[in-house]
N, CA, C, O and CB atoms as a CASP TS submission, in Angstrom:
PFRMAT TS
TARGET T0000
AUTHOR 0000-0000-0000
METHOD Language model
MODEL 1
PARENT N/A
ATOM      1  N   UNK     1      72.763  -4.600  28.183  1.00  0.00           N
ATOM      2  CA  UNK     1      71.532  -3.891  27.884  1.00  0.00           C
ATOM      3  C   UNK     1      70.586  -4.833  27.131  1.00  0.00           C
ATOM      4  O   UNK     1      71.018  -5.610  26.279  1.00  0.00           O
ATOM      5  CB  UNK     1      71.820  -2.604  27.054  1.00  0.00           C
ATOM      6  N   UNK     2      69.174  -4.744  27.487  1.00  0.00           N
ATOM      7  CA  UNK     2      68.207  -5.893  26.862  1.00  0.00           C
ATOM      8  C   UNK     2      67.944  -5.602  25.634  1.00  0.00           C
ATOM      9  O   UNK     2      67.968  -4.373  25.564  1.00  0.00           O
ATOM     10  CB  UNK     2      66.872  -6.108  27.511  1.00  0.00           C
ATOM     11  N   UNK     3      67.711  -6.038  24.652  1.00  0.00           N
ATOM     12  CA  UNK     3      67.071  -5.812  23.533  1.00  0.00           C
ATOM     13  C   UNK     3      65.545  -5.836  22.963  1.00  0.00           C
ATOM     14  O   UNK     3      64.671  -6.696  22.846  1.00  0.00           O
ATOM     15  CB  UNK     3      67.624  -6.454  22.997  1.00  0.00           C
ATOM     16  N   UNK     4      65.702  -4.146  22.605  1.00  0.00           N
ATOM     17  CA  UNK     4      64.249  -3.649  22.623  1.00  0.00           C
ATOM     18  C   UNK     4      63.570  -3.688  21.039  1.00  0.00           C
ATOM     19  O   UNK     4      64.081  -3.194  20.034  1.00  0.00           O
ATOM     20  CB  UNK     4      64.248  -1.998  23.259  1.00  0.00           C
ATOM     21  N   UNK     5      62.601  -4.236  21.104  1.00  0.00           N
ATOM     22  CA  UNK     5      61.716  -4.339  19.487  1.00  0.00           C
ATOM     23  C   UNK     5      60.698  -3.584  19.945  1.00  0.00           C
ATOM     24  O   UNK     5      60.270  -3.177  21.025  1.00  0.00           O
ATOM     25  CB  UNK     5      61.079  -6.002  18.772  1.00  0.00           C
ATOM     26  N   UNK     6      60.415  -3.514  18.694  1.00  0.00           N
ATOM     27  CA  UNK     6      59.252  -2.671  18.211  1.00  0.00           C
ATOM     28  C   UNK     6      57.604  -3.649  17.995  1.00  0.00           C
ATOM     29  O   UNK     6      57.287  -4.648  17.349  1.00  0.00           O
ATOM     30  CB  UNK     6      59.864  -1.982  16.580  1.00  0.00           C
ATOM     31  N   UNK     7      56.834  -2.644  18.987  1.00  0.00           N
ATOM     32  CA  UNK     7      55.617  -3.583  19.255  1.00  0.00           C
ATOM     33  C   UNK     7      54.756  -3.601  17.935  1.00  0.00           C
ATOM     34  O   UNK     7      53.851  -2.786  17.756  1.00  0.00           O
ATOM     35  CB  UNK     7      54.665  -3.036  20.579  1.00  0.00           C
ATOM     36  N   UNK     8      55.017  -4.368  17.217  1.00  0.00           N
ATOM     37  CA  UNK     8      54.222  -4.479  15.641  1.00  0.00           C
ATOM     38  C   UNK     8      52.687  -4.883  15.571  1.00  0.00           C
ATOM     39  O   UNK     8      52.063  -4.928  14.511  1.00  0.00           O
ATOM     40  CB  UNK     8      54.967  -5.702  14.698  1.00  0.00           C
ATOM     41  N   UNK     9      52.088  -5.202  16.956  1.00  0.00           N
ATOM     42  CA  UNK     9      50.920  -5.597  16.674  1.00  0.00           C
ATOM     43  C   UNK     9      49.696  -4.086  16.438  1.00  0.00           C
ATOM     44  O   UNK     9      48.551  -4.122  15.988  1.00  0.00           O
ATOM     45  CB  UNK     9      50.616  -6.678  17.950  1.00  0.00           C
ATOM     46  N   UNK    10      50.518  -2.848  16.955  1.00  0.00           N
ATOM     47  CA  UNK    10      49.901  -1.402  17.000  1.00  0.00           C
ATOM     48  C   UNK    10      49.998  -1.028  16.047  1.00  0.00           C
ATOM     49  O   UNK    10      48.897  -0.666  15.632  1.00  0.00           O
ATOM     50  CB  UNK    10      50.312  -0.442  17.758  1.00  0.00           C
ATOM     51  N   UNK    11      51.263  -0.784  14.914  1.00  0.00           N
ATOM     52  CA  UNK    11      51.308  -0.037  13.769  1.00  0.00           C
ATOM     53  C   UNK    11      50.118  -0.866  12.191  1.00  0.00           C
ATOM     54  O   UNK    11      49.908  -2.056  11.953  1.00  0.00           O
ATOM     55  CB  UNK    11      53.217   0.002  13.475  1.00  0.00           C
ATOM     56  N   UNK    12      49.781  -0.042  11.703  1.00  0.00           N
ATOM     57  CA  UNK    12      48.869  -0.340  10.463  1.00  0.00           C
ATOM     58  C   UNK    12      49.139   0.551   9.162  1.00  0.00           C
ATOM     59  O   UNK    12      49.124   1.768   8.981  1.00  0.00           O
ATOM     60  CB  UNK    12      47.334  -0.103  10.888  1.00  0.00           C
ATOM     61  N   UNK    13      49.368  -0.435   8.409  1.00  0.00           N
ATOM     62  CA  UNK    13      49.365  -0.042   7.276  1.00  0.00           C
ATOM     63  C   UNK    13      48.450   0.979   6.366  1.00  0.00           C
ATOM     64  O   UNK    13      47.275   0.617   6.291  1.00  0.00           O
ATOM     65  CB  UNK    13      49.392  -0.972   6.917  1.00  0.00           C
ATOM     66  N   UNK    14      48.727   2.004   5.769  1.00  0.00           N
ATOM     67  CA  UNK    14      47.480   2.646   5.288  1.00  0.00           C
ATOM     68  C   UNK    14      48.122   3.061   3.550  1.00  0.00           C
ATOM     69  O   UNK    14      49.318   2.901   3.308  1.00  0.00           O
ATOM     70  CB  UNK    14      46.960   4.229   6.496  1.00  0.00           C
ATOM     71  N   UNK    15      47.315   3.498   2.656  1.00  0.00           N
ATOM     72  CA  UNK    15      47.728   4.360   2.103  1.00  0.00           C
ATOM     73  C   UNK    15      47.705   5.960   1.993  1.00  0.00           C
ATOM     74  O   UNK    15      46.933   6.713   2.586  1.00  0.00           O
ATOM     75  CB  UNK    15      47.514   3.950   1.451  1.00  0.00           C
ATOM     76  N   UNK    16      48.596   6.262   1.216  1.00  0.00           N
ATOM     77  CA  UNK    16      48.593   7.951   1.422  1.00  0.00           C
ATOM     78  C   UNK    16      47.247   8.800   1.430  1.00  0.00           C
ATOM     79  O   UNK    16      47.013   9.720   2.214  1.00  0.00           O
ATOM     80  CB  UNK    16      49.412   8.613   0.210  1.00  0.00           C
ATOM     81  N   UNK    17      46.282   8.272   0.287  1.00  0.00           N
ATOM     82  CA  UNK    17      44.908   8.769   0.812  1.00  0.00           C
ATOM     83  C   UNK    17      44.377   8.668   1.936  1.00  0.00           C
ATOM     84  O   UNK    17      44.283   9.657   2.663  1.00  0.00           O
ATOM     85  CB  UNK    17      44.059   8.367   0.268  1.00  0.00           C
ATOM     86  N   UNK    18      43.966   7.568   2.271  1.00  0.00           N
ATOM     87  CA  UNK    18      43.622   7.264   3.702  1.00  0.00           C
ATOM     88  C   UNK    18      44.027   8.118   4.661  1.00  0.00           C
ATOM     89  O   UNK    18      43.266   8.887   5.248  1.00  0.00           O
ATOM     90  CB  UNK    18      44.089   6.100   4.096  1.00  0.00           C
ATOM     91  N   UNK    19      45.434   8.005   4.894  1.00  0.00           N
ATOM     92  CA  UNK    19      45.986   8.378   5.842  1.00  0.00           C
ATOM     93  C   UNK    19      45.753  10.266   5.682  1.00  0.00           C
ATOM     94  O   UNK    19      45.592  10.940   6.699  1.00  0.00           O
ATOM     95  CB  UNK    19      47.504   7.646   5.809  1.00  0.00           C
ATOM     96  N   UNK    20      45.767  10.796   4.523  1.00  0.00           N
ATOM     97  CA  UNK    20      45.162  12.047   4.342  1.00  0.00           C
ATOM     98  C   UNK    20      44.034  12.039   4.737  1.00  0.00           C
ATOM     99  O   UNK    20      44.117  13.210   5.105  1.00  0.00           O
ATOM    100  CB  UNK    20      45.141  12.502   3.200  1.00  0.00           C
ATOM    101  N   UNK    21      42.707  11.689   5.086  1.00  0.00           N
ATOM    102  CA  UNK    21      41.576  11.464   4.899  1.00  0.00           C
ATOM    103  C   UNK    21      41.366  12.167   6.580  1.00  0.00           C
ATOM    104  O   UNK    21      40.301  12.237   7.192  1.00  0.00           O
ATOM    105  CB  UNK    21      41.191   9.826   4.374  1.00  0.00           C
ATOM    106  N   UNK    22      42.198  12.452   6.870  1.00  0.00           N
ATOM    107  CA  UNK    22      41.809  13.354   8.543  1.00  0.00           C
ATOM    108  C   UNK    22      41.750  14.818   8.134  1.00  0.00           C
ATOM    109  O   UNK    22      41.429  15.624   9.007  1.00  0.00           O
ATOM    110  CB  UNK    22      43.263  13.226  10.016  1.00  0.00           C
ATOM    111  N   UNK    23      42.052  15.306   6.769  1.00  0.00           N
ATOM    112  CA  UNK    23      41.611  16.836   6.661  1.00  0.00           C
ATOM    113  C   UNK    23      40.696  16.737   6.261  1.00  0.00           C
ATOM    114  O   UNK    23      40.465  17.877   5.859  1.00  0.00           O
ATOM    115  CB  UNK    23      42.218  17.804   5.974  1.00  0.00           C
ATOM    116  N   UNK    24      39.393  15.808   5.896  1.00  0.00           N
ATOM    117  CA  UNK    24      38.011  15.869   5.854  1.00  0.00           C
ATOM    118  C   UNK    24      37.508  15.459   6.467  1.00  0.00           C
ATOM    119  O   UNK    24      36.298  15.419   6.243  1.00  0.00           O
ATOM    120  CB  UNK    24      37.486  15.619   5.149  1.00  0.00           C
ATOM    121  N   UNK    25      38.028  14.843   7.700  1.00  0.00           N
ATOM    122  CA  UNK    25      37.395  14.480   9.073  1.00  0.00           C
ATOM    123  C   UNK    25      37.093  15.842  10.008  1.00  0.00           C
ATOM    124  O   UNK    25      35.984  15.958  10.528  1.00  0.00           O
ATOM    125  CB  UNK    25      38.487  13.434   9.915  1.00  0.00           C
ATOM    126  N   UNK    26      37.909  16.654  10.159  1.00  0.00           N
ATOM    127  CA  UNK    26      38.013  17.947  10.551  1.00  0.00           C
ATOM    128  C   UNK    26      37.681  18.953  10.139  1.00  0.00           C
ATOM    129  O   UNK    26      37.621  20.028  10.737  1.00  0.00           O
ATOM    130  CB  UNK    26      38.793  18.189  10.685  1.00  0.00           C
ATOM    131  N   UNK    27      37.278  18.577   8.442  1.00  0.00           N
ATOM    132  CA  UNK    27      36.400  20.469   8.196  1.00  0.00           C
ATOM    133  C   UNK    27      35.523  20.052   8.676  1.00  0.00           C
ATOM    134  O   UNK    27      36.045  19.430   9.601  1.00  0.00           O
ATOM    135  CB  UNK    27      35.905  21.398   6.616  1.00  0.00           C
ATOM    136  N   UNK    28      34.580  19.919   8.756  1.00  0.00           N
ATOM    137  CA  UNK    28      33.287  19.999   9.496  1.00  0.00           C
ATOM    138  C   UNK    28      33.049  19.677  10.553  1.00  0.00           C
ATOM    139  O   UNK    28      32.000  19.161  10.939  1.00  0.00           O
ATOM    140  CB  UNK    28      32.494  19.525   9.092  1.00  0.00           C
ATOM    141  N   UNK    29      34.435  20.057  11.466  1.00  0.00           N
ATOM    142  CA  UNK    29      34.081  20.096  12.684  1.00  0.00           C
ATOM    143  C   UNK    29      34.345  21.774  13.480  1.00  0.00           C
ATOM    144  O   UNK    29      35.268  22.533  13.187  1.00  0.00           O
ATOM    145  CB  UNK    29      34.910  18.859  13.298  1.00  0.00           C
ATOM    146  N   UNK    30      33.551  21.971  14.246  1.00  0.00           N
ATOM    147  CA  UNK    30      33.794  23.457  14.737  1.00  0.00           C
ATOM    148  C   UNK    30      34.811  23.243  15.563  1.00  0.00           C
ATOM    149  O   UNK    30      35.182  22.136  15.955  1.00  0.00           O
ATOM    150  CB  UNK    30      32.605  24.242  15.480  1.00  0.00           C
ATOM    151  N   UNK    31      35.483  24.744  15.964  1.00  0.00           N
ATOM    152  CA  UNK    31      36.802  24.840  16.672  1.00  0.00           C
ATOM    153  C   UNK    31      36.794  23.931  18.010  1.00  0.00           C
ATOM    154  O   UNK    31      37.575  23.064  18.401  1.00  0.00           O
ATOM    155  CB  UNK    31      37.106  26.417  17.048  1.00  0.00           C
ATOM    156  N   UNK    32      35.968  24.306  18.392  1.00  0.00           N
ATOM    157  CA  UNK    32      35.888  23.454  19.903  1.00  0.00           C
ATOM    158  C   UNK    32      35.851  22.172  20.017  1.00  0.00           C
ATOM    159  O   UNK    32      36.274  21.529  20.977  1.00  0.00           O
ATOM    160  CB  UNK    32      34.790  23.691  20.659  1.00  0.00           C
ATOM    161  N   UNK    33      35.079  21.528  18.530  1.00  0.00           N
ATOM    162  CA  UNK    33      35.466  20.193  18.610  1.00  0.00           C
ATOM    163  C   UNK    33      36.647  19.116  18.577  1.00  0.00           C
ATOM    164  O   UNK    33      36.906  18.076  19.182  1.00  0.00           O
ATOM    165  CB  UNK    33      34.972  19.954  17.997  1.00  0.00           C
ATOM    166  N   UNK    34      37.448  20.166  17.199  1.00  0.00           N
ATOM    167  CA  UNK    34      38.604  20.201  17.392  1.00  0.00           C
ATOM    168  C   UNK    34      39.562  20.147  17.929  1.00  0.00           C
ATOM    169  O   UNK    34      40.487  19.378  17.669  1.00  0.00           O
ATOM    170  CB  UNK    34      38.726  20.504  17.268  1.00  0.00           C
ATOM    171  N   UNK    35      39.484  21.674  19.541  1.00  0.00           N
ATOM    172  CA  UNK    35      39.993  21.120  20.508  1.00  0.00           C
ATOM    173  C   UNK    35      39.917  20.974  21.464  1.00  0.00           C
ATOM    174  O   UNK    35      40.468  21.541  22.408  1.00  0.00           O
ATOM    175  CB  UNK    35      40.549  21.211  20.608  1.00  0.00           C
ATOM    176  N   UNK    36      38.799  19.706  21.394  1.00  0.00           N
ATOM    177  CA  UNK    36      38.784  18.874  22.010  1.00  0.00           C
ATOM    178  C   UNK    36      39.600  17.249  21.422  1.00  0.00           C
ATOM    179  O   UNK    36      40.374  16.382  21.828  1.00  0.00           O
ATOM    180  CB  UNK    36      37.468  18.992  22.268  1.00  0.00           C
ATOM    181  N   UNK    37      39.084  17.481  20.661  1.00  0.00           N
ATOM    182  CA  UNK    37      39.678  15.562  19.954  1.00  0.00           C
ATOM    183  C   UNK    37      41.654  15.900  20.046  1.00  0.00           C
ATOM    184  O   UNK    37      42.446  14.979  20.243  1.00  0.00           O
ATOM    185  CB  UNK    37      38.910  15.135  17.175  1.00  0.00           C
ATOM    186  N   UNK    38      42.056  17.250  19.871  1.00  0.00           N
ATOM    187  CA  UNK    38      43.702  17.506  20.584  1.00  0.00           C
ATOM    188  C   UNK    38      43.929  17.439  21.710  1.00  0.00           C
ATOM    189  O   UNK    38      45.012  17.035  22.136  1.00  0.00           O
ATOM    190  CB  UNK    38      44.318  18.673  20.478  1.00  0.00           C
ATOM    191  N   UNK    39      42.841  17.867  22.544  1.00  0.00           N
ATOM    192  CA  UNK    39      42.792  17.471  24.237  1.00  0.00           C
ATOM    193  C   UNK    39      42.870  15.830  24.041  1.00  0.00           C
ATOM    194  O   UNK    39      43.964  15.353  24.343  1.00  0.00           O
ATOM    195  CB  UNK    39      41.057  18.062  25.238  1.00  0.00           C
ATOM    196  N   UNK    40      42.084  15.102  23.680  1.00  0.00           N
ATOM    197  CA  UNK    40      42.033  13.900  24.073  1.00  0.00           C
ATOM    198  C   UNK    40      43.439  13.354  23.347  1.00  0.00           C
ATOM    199  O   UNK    40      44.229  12.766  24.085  1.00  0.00           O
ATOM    200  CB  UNK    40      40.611  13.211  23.688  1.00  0.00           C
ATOM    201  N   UNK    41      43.700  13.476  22.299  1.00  0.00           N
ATOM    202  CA  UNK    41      44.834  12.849  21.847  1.00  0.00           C
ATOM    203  C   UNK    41      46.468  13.353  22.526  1.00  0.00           C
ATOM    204  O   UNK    41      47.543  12.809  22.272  1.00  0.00           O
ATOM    205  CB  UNK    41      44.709  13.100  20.293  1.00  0.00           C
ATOM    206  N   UNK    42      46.297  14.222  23.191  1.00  0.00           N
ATOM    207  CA  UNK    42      47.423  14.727  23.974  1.00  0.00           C
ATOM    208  C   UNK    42      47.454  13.955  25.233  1.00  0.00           C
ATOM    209  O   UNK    42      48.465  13.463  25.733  1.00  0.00           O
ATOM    210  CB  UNK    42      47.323  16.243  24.252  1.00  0.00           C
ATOM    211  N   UNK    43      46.242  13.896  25.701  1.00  0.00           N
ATOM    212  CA  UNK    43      46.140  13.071  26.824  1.00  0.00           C
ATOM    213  C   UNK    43      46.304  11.665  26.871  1.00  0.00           C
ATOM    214  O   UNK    43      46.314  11.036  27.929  1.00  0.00           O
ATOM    215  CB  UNK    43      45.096  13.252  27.274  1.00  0.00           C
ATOM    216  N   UNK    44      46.457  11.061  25.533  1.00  0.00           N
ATOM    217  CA  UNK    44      46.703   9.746  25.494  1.00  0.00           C
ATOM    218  C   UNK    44      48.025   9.142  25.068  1.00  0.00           C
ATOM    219  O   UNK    44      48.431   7.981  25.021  1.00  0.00           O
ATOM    220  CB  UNK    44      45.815   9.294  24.776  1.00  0.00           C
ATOM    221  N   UNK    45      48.704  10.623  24.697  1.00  0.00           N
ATOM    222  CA  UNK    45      49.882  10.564  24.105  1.00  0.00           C
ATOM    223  C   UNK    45      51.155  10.614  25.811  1.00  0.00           C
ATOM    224  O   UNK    45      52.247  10.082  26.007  1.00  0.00           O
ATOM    225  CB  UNK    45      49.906  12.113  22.767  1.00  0.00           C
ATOM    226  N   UNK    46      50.000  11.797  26.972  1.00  0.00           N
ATOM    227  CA  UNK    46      51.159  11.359  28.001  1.00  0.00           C
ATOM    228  C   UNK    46      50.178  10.656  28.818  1.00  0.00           C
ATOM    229  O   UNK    46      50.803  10.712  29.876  1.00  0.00           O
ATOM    230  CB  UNK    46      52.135  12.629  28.869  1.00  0.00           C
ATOM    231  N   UNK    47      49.299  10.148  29.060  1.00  0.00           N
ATOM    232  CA  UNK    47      48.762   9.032  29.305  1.00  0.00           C
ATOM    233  C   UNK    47      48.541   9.557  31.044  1.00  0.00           C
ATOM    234  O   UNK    47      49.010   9.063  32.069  1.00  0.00           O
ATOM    235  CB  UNK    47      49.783   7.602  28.812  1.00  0.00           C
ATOM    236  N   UNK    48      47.630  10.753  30.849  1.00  0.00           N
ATOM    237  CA  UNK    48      46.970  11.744  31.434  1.00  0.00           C
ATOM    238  C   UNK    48      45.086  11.881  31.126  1.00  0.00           C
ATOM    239  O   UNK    48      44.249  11.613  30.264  1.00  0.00           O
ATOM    240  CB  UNK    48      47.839  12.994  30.896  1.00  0.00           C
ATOM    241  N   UNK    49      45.197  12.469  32.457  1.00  0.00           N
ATOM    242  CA  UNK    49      43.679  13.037  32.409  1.00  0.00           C
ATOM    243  C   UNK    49      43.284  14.387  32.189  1.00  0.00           C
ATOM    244  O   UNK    49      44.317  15.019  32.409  1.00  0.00           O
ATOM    245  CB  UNK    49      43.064  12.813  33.564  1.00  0.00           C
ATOM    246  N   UNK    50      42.345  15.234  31.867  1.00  0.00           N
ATOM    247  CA  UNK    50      42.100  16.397  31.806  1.00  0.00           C
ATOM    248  C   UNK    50      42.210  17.325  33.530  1.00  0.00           C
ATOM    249  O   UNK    50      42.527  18.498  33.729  1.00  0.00           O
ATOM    250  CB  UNK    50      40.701  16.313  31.046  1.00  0.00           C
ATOM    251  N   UNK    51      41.792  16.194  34.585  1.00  0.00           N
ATOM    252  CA  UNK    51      41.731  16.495  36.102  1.00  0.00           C
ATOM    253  C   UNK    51      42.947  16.984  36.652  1.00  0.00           C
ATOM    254  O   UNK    51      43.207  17.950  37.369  1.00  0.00           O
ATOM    255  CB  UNK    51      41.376  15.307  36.898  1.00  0.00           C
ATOM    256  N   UNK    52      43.875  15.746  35.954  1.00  0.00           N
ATOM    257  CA  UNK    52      45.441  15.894  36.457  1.00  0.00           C
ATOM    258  C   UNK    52      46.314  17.367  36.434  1.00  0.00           C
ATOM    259  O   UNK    52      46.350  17.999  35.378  1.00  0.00           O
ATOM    260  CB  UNK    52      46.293  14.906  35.486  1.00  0.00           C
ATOM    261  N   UNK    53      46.987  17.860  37.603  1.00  0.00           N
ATOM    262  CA  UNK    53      47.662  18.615  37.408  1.00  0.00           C
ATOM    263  C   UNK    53      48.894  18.444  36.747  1.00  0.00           C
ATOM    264  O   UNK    53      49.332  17.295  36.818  1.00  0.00           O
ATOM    265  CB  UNK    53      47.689  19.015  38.264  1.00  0.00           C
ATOM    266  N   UNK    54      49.827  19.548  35.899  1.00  0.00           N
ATOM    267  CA  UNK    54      50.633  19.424  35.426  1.00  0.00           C
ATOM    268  C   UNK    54      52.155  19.501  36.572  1.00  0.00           C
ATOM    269  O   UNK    54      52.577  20.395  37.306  1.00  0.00           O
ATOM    270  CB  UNK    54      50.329  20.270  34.392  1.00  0.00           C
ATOM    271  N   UNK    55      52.652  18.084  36.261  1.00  0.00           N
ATOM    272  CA  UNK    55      53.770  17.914  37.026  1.00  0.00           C
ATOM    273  C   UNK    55      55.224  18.716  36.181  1.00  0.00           C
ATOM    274  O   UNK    55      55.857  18.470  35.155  1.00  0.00           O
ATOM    275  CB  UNK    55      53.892  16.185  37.250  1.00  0.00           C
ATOM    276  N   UNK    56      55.296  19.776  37.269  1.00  0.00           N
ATOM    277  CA  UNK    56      56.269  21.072  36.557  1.00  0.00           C
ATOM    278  C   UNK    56      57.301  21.213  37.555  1.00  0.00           C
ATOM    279  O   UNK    56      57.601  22.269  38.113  1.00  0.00           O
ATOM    280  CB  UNK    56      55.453  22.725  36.312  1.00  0.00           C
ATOM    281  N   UNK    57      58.100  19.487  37.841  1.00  0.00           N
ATOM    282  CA  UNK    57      59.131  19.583  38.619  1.00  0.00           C
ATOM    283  C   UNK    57      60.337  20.067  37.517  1.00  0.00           C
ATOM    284  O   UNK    57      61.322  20.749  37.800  1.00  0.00           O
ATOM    285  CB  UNK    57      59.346  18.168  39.434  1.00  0.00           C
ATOM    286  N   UNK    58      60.008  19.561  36.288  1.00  0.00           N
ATOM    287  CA  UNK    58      61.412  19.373  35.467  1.00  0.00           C
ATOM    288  C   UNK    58      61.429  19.883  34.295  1.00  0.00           C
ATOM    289  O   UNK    58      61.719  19.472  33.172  1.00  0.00           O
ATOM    290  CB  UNK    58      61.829  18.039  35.216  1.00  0.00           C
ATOM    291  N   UNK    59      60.877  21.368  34.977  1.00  0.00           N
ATOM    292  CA  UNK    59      60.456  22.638  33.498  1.00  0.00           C
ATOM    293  C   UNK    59      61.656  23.490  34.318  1.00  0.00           C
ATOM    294  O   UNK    59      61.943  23.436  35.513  1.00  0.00           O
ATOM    295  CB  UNK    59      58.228  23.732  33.311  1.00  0.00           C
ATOM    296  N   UNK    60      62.142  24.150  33.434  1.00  0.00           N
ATOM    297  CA  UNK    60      62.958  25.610  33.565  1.00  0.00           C
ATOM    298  C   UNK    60      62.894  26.636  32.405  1.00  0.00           C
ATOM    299  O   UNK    60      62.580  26.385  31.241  1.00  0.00           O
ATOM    300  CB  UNK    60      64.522  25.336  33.724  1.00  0.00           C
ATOM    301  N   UNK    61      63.131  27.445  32.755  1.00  0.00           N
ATOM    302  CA  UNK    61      63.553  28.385  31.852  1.00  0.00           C
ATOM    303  C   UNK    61      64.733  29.783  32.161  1.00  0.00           C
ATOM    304  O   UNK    61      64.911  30.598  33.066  1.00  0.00           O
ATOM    305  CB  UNK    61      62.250  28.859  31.476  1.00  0.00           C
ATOM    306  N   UNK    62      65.043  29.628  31.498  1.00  0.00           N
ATOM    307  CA  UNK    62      66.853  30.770  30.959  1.00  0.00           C
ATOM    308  C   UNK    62      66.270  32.047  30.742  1.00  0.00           C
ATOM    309  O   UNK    62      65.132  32.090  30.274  1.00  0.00           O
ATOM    310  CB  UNK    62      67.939  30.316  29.034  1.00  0.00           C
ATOM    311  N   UNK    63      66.899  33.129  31.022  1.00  0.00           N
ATOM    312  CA  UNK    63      67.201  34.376  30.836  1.00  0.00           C
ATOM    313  C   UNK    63      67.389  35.073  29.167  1.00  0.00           C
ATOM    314  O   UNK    63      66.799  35.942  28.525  1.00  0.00           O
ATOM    315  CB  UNK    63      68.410  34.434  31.647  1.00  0.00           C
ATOM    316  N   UNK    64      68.742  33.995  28.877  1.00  0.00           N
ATOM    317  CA  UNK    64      69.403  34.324  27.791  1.00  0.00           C
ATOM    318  C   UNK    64      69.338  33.176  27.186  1.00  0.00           C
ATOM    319  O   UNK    64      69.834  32.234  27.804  1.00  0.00           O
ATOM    320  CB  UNK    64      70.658  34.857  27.931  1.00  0.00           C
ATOM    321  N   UNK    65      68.707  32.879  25.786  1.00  0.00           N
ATOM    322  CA  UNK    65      68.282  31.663  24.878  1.00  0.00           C
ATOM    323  C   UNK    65      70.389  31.055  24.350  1.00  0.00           C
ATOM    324  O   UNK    65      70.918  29.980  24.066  1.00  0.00           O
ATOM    325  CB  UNK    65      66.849  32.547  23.003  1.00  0.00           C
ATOM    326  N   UNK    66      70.807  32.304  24.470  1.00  0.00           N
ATOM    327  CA  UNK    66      72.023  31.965  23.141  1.00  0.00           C
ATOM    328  C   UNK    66      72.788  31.359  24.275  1.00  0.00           C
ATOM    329  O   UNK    66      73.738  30.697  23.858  1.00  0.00           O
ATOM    330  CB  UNK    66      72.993  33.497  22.052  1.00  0.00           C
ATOM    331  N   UNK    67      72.649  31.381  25.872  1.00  0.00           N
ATOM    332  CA  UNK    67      73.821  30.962  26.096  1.00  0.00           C
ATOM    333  C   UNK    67      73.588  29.412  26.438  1.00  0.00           C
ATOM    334  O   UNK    67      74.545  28.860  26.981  1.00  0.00           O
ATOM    335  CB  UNK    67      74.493  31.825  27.153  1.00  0.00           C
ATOM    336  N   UNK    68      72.892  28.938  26.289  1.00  0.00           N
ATOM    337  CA  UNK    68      72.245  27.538  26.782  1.00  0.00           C
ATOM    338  C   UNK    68      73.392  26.621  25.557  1.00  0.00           C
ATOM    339  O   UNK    68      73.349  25.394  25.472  1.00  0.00           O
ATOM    340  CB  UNK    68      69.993  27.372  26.443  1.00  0.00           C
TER
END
């Protein structure tokens, strides 16, 4: 098996303020803007478009939760 690292040139250092500093990025934004900037960050997270249909070969769902 190859040996996998971690791509270090993406991650950044912040501090805890900073990195807090997205709940005052977002009050003053209205709901819709909101989600929207979750639309876009979802979409970049599966590296999707808003156009794209959802590929729902390898969804299921159970009857009974407890017996899974």
């Amino acid at each position: 098996m190859e040996n996998y690292r971690m791509d270090r040139t993406i991650v950044s250092k912040s501090s805890f303020e900073v990195a807090d500093d997205h709940v005052t990025f977002y009050k003053d934004k209205t709901p819709l803007e909101r989600l929207n900037y979750a639309c876009s960050l979802i979409n970049s997270i599966f590296n999707s478009n808003p156009e794209m249909k959802v590929d729902r070969t390898n969804t299921s769902a159970r009857k009974h939760a407890k017996s899974i």
